[in-house]
Jmol script that loads the backbone (N, CA, C; Angstrom):
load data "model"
ATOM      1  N   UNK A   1    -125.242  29.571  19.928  1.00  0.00           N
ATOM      2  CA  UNK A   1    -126.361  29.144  20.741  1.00  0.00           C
ATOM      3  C   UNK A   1    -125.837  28.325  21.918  1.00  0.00           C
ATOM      4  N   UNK A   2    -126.182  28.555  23.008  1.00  0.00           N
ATOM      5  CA  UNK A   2    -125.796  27.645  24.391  1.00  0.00           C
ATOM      6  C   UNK A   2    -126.497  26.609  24.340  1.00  0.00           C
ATOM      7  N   UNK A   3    -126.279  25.432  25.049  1.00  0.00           N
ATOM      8  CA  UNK A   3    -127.067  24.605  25.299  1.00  0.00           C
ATOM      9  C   UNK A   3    -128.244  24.653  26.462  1.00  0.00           C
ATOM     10  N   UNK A   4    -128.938  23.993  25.751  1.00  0.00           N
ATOM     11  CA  UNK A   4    -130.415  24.154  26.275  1.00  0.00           C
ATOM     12  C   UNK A   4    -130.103  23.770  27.898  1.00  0.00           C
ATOM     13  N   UNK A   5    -131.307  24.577  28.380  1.00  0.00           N
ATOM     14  CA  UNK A   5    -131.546  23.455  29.866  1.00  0.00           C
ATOM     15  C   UNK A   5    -132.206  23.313  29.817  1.00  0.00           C
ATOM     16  N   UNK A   6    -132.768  22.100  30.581  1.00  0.00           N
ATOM     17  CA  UNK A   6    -134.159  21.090  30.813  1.00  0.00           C
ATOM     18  C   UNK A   6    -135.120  21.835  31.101  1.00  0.00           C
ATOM     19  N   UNK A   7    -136.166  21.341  30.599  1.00  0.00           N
ATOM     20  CA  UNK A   7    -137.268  21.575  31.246  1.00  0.00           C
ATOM     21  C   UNK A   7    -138.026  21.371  31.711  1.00  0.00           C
ATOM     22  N   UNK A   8    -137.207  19.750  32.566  1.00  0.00           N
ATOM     23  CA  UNK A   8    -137.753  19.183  34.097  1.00  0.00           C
ATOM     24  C   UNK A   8    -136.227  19.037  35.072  1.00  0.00           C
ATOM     25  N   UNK A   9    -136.647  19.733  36.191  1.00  0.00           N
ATOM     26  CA  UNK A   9    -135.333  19.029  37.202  1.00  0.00           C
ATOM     27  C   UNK A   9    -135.011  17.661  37.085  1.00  0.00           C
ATOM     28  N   UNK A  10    -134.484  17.444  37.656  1.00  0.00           N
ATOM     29  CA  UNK A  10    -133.670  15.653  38.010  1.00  0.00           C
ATOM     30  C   UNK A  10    -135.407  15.095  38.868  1.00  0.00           C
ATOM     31  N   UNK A  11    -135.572  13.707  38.630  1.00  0.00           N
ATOM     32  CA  UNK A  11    -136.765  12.947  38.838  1.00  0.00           C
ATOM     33  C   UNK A  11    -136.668  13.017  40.485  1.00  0.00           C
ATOM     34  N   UNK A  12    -137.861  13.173  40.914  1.00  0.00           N
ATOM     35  CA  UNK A  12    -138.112  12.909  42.415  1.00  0.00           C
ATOM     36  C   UNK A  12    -137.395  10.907  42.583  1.00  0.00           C
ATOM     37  N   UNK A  13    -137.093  11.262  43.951  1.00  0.00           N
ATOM     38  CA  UNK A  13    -136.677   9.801  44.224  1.00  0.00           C
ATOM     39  C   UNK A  13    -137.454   9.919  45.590  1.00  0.00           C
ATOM     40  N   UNK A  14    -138.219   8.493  45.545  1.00  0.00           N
ATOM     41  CA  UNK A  14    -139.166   8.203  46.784  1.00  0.00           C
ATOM     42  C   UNK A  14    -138.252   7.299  47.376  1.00  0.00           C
ATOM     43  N   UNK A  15    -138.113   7.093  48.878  1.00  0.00           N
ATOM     44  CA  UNK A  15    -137.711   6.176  49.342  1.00  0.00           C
ATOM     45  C   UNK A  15    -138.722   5.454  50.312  1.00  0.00           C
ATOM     46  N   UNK A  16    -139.189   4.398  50.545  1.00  0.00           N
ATOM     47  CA  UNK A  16    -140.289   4.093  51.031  1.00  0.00           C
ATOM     48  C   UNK A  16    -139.520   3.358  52.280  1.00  0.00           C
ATOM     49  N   UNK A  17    -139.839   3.776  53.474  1.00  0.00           N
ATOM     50  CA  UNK A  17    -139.538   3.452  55.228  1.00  0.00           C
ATOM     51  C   UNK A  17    -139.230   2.330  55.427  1.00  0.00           C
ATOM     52  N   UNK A  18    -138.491   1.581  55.884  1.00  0.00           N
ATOM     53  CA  UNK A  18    -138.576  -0.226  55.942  1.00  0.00           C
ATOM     54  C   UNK A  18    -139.289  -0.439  56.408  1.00  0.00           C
ATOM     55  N   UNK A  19    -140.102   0.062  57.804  1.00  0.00           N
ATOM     56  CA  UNK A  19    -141.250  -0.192  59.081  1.00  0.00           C
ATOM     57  C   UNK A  19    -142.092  -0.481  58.131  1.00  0.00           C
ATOM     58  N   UNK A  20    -142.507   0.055  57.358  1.00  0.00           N
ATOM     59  CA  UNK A  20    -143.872   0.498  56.104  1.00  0.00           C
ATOM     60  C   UNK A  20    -143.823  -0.935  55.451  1.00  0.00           C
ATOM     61  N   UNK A  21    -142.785  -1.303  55.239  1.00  0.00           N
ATOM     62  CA  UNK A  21    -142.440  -2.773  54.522  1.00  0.00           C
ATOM     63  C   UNK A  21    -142.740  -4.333  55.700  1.00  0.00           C
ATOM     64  N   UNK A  22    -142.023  -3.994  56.365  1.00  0.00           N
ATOM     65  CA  UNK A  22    -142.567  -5.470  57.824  1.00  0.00           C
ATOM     66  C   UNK A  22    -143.775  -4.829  58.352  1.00  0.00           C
ATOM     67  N   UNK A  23    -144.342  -4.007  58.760  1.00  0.00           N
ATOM     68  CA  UNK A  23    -145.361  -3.793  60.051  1.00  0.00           C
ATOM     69  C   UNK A  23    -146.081  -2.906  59.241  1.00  0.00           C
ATOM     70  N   UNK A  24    -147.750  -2.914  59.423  1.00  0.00           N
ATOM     71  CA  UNK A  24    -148.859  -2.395  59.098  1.00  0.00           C
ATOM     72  C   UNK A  24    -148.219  -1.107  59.281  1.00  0.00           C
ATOM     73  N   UNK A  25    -148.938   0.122  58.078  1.00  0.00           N
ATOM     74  CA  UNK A  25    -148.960   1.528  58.187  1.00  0.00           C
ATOM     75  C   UNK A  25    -149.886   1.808  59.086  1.00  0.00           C
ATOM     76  N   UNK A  26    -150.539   2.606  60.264  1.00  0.00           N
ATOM     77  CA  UNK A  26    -150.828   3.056  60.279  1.00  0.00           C
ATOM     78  C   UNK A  26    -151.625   4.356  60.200  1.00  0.00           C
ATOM     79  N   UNK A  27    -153.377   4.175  59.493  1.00  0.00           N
ATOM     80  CA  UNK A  27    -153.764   5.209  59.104  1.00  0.00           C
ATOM     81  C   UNK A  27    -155.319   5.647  59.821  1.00  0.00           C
ATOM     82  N   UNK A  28    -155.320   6.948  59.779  1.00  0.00           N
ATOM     83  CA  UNK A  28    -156.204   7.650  60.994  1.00  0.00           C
ATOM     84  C   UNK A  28    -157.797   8.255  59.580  1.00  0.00           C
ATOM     85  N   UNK A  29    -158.861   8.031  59.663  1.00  0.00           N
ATOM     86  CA  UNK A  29    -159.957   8.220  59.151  1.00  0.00           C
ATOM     87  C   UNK A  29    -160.855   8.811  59.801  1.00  0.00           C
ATOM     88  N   UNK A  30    -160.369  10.501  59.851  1.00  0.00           N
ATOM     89  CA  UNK A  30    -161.470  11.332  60.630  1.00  0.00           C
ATOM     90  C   UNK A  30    -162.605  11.025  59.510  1.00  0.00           C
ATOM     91  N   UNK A  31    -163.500  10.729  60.037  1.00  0.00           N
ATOM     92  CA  UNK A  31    -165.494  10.944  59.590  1.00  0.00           C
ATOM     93  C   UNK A  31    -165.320   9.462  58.820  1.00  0.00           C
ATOM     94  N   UNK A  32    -166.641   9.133  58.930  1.00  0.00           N
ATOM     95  CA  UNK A  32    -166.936   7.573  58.475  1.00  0.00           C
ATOM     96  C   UNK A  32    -168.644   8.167  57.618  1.00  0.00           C
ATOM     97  N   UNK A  33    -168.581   9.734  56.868  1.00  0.00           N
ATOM     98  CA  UNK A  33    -169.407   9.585  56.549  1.00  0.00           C
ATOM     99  C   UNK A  33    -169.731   9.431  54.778  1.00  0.00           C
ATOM    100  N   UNK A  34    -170.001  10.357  54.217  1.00  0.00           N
ATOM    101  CA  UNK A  34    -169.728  10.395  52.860  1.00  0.00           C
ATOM    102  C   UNK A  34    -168.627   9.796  52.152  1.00  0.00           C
ATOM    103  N   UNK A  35    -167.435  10.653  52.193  1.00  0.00           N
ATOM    104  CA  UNK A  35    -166.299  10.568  51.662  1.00  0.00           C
ATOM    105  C   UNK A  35    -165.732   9.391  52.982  1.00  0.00           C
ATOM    106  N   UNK A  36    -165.598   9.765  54.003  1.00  0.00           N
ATOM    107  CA  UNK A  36    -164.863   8.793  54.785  1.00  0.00           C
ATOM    108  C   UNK A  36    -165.262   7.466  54.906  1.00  0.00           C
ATOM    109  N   UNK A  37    -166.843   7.268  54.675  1.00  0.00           N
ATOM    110  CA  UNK A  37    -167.306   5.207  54.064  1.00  0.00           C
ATOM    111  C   UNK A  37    -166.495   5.014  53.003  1.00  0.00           C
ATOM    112  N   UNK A  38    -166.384   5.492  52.229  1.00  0.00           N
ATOM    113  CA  UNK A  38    -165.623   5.412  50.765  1.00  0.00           C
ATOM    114  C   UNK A  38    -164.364   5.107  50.816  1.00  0.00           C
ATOM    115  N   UNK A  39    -163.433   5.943  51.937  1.00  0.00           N
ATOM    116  CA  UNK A  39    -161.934   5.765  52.211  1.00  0.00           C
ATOM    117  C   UNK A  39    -162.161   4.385  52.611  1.00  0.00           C
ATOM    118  N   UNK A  40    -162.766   4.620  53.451  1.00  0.00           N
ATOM    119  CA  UNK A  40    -162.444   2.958  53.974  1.00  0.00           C
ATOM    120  C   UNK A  40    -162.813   2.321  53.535  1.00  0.00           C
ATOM    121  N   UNK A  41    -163.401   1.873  52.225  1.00  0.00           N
ATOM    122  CA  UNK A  41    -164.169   0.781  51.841  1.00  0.00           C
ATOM    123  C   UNK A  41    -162.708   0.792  50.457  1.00  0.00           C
ATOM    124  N   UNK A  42    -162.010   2.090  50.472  1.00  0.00           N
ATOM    125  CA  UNK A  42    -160.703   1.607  49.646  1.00  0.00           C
ATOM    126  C   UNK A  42    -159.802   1.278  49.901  1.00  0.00           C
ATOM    127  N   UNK A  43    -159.670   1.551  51.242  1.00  0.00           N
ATOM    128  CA  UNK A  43    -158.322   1.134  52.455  1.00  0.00           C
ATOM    129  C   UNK A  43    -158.918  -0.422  52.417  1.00  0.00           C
ATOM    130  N   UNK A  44    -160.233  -0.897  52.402  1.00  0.00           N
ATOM    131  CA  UNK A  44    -160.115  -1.987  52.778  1.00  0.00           C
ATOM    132  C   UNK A  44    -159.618  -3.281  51.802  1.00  0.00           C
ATOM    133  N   UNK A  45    -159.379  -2.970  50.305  1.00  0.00           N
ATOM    134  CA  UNK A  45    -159.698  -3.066  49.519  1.00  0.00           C
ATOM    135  C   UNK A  45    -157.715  -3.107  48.695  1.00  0.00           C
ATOM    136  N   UNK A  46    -157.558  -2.265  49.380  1.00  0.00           N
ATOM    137  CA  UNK A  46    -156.082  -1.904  49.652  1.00  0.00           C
ATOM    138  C   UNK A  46    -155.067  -2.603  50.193  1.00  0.00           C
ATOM    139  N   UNK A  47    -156.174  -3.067  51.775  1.00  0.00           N
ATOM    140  CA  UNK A  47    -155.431  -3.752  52.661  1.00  0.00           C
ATOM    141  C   UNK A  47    -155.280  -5.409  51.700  1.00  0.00           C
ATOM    142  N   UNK A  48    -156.681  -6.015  51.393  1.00  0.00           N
ATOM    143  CA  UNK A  48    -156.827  -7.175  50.703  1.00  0.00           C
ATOM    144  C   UNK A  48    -155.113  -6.982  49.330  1.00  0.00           C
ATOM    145  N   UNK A  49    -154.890  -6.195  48.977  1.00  0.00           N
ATOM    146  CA  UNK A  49    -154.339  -6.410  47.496  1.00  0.00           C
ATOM    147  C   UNK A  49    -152.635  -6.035  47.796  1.00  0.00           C
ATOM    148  N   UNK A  50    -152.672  -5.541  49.569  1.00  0.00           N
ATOM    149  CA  UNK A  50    -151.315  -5.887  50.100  1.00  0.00           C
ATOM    150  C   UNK A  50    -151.046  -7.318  50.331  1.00  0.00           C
ATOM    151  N   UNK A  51    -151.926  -7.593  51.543  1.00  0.00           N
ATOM    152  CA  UNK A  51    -151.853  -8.683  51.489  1.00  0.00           C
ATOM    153  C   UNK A  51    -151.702  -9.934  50.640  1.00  0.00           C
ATOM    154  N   UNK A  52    -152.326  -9.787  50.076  1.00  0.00           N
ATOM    155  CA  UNK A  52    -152.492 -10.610  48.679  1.00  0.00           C
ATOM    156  C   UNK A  52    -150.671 -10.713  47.466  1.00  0.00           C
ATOM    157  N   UNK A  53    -150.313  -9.521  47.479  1.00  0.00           N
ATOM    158  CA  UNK A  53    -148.977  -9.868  47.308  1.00  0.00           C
ATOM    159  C   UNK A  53    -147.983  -9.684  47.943  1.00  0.00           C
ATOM    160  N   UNK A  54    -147.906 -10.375  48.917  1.00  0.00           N
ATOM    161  CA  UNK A  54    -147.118 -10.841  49.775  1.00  0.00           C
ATOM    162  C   UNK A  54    -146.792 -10.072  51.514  1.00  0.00           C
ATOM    163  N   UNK A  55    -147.485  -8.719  51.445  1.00  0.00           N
ATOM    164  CA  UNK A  55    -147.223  -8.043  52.551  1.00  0.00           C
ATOM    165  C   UNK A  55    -147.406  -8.544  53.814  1.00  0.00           C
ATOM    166  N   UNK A  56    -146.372  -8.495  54.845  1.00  0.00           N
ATOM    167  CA  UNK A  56    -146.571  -9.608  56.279  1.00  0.00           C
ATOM    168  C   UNK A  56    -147.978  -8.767  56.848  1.00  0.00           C
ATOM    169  N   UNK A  57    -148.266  -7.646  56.818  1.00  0.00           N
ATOM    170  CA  UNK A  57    -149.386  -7.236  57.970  1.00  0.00           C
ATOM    171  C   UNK A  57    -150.285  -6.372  56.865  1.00  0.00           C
ATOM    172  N   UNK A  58    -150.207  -5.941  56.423  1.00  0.00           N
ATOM    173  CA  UNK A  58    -151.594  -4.999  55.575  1.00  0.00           C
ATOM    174  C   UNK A  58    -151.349  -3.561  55.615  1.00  0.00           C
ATOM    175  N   UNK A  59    -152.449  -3.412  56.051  1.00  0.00           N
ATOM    176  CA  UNK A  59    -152.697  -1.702  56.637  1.00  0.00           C
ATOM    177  C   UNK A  59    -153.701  -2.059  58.320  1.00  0.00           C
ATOM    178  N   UNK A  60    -153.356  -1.041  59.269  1.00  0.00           N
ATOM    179  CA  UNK A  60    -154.326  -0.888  60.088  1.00  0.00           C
ATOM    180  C   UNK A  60    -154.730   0.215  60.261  1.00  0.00           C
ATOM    181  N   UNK A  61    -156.016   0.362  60.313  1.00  0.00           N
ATOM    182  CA  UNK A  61    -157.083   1.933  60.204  1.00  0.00           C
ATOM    183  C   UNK A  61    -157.773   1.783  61.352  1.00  0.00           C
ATOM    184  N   UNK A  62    -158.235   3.159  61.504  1.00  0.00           N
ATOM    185  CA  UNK A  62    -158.840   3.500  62.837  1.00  0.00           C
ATOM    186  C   UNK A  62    -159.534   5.113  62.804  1.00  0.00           C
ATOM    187  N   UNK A  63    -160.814   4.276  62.658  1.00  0.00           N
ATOM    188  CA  UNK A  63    -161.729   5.398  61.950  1.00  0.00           C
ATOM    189  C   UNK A  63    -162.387   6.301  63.099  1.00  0.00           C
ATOM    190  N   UNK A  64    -162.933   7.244  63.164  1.00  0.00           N
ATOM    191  CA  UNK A  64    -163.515   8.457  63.965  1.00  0.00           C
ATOM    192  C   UNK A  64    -164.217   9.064  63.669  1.00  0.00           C
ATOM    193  N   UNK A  65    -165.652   8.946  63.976  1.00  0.00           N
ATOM    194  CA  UNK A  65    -166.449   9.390  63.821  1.00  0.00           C
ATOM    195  C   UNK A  65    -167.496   9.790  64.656  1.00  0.00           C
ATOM    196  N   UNK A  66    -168.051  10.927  65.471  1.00  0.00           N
ATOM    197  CA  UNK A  66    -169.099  10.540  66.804  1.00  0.00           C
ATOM    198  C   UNK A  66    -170.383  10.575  66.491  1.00  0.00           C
ATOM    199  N   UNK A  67    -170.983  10.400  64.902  1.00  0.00           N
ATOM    200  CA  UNK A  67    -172.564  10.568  64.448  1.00  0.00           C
ATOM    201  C   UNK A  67    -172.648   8.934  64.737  1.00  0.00           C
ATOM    202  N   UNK A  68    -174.095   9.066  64.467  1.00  0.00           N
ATOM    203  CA  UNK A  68    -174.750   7.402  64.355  1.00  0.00           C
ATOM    204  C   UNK A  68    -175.689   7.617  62.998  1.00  0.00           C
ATOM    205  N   UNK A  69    -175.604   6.087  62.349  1.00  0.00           N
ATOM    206  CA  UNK A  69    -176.414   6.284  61.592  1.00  0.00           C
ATOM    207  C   UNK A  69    -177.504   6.177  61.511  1.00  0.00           C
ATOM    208  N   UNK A  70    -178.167   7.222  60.178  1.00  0.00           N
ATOM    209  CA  UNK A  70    -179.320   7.340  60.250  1.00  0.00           C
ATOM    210  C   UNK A  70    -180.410   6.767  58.896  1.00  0.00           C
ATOM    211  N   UNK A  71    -181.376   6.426  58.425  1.00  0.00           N
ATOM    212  CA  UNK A  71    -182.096   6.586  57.312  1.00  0.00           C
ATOM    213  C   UNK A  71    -181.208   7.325  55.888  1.00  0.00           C
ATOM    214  N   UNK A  72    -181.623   8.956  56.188  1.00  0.00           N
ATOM    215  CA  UNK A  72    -180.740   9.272  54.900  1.00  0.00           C
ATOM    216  C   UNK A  72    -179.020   8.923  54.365  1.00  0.00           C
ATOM    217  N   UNK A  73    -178.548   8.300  55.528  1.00  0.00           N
ATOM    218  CA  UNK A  73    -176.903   7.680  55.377  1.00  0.00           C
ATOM    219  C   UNK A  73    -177.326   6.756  54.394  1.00  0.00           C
ATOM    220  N   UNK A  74    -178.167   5.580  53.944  1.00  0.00           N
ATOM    221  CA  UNK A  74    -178.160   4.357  53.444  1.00  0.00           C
ATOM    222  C   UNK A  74    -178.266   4.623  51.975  1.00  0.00           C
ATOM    223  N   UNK A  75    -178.339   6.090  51.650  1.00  0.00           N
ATOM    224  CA  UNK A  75    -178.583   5.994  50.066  1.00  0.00           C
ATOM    225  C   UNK A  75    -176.973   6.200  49.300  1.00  0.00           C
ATOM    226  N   UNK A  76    -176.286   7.498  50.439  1.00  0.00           N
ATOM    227  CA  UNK A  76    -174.924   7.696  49.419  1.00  0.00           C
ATOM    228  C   UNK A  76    -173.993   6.898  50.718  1.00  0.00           C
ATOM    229  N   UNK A  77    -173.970   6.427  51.216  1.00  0.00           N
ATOM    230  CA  UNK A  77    -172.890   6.448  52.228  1.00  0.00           C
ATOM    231  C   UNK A  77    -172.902   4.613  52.328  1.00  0.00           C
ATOM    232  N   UNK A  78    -171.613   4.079  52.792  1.00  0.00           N
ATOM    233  CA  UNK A  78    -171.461   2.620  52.877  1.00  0.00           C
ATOM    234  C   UNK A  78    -171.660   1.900  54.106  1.00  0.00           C
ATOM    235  N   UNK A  79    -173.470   1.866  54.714  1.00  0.00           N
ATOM    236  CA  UNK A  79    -174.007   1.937  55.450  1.00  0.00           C
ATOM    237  C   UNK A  79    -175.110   0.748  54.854  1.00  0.00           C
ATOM    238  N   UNK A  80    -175.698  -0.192  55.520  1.00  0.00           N
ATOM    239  CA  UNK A  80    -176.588  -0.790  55.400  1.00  0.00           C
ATOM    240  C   UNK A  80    -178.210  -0.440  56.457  1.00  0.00           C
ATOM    241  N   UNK A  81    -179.354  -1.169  56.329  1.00  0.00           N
ATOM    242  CA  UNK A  81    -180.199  -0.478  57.101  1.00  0.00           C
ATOM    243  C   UNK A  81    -179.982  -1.418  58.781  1.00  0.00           C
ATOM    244  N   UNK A  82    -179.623  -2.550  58.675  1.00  0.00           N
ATOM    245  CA  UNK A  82    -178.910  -3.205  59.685  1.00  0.00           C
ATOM    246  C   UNK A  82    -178.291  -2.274  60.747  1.00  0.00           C
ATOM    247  N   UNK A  83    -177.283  -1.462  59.979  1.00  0.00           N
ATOM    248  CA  UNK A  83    -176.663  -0.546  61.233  1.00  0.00           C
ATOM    249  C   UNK A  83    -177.267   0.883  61.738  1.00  0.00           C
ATOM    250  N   UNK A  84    -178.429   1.115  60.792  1.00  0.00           N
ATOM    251  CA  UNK A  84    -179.389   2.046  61.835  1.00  0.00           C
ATOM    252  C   UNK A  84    -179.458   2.851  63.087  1.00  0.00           C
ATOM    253  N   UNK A  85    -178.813   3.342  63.644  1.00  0.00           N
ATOM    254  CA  UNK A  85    -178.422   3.672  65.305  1.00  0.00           C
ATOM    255  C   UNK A  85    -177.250   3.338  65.447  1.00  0.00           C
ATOM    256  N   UNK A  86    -176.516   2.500  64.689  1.00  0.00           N
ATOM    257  CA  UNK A  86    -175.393   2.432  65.366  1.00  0.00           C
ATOM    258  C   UNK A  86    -174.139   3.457  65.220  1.00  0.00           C
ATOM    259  N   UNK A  87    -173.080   3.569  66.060  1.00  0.00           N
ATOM    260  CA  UNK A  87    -172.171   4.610  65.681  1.00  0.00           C
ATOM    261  C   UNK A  87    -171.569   4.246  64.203  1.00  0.00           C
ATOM    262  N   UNK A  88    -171.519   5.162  63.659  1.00  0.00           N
ATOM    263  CA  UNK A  88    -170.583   5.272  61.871  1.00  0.00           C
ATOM    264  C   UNK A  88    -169.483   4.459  62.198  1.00  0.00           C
ATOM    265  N   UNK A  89    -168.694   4.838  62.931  1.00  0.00           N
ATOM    266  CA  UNK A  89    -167.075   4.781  63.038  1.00  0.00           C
ATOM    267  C   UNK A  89    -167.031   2.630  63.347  1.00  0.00           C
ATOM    268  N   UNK A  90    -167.527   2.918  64.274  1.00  0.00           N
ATOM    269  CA  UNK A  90    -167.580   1.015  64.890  1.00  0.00           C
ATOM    270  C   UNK A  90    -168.221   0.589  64.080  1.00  0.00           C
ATOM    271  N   UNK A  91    -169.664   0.394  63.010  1.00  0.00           N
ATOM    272  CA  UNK A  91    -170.168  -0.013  62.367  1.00  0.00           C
ATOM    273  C   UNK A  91    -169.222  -0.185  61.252  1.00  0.00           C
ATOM    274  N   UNK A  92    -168.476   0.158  60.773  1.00  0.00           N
ATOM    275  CA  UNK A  92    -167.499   0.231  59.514  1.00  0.00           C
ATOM    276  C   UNK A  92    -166.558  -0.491  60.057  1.00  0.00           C
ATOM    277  N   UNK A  93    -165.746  -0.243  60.823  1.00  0.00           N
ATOM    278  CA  UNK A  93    -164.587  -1.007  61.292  1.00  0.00           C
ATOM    279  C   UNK A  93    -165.192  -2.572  61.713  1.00  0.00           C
ATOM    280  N   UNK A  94    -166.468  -2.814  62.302  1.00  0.00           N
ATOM    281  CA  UNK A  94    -167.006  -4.517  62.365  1.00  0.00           C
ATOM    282  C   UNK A  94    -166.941  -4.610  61.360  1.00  0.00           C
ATOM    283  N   UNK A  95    -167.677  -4.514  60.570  1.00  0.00           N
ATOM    284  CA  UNK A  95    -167.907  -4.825  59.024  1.00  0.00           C
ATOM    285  C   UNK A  95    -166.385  -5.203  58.593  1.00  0.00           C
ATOM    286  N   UNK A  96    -165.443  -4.562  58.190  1.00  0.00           N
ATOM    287  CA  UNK A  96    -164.410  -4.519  57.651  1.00  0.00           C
ATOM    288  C   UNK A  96    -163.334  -5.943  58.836  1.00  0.00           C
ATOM    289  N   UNK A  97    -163.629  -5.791  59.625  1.00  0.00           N
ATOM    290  CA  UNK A  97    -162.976  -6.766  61.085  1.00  0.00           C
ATOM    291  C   UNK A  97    -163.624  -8.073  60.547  1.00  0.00           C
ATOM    292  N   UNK A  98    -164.659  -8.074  60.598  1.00  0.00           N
ATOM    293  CA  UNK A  98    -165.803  -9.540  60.236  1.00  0.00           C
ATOM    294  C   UNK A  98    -165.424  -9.731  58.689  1.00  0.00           C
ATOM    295  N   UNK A  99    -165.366  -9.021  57.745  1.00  0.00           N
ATOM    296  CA  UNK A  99    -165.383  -9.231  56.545  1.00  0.00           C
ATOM    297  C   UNK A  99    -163.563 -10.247  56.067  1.00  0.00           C
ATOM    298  N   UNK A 100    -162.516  -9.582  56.651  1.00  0.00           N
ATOM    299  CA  UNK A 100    -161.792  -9.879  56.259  1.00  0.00           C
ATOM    300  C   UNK A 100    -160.987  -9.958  57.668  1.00  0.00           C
ATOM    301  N   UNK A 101    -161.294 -10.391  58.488  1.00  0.00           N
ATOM    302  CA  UNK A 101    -160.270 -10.859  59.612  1.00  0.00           C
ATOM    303  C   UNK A 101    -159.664  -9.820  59.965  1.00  0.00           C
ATOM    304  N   UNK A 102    -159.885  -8.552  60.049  1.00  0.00           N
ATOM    305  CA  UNK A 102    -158.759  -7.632  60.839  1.00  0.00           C
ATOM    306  C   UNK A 102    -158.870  -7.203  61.941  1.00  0.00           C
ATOM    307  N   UNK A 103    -158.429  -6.377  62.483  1.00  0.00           N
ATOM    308  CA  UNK A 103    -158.488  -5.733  63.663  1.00  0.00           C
ATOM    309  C   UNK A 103    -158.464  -4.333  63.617  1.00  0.00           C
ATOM    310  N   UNK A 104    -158.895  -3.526  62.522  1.00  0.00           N
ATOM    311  CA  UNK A 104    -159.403  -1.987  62.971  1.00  0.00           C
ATOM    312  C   UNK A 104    -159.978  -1.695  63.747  1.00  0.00           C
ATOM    313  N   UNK A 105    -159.562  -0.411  64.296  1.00  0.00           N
ATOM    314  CA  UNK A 105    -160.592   0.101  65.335  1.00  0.00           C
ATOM    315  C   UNK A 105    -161.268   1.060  64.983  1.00  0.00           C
ATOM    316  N   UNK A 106    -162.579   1.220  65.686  1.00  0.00           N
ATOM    317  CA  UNK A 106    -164.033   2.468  65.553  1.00  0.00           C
ATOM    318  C   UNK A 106    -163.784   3.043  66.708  1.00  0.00           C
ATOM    319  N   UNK A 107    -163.538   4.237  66.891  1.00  0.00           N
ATOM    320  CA  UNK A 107    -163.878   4.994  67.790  1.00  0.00           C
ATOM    321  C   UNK A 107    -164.999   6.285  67.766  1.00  0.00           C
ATOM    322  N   UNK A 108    -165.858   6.079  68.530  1.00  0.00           N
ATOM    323  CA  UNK A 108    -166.555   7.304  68.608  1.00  0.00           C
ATOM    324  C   UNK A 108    -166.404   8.755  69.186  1.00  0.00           C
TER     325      UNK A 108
END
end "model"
wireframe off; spacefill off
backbone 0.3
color backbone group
């Protein structure tokens, strides 16, 4: 009988960027609607629990979206009735700017 071979290759090895380590990642959030309130309300959430152990800058996001919100946004989406008319994309990024001191940007 030969000896067996594996039946996993050799383990992935991640190497994670140094930039990624001193200076905010940069991350891009097409739609601020359904799924994309949600990203960002985990990016933001993300950013807090970098920070929090020890990371010099966080994450910075920069969301995109060109709807405004409306009525039916306030039931599934992370939208209050406050922002009503306003664009998705900037309404999320204040919120998240005001909430925790950052500087994301909304673009419409």
């Amino acid at each position: 009988m030969s000896a067996a071979t594996p039946l996993y290759p050799e383990p992935a090895v991640f190497k994670t960027p140094d930039h990624w380590r001193s200076k905010a990642p940069r991350i891009v959030v097409i739609g601020a609607g359904g799924n994309g309130s949600e990203v960002v309300d985990t990016l933001a959430a993300f950013h807090h629990a970098l920070v929090s152990l020890g990371h010099p800058a966080g994450l910075h996001v920069t969301i995109i979206d060109d709807s405004v919100v409306r009525e039916p946004n306030l039931v599934r989406q992370r939208f209050w009735p406050c922002d009503l008319g306003q664009n998705k994309a900037i309404s999320l990024a204040n919120r998240y700017n005001l909430m925790l001191g950052l500087s994301w940007t909304g673009l419409p």
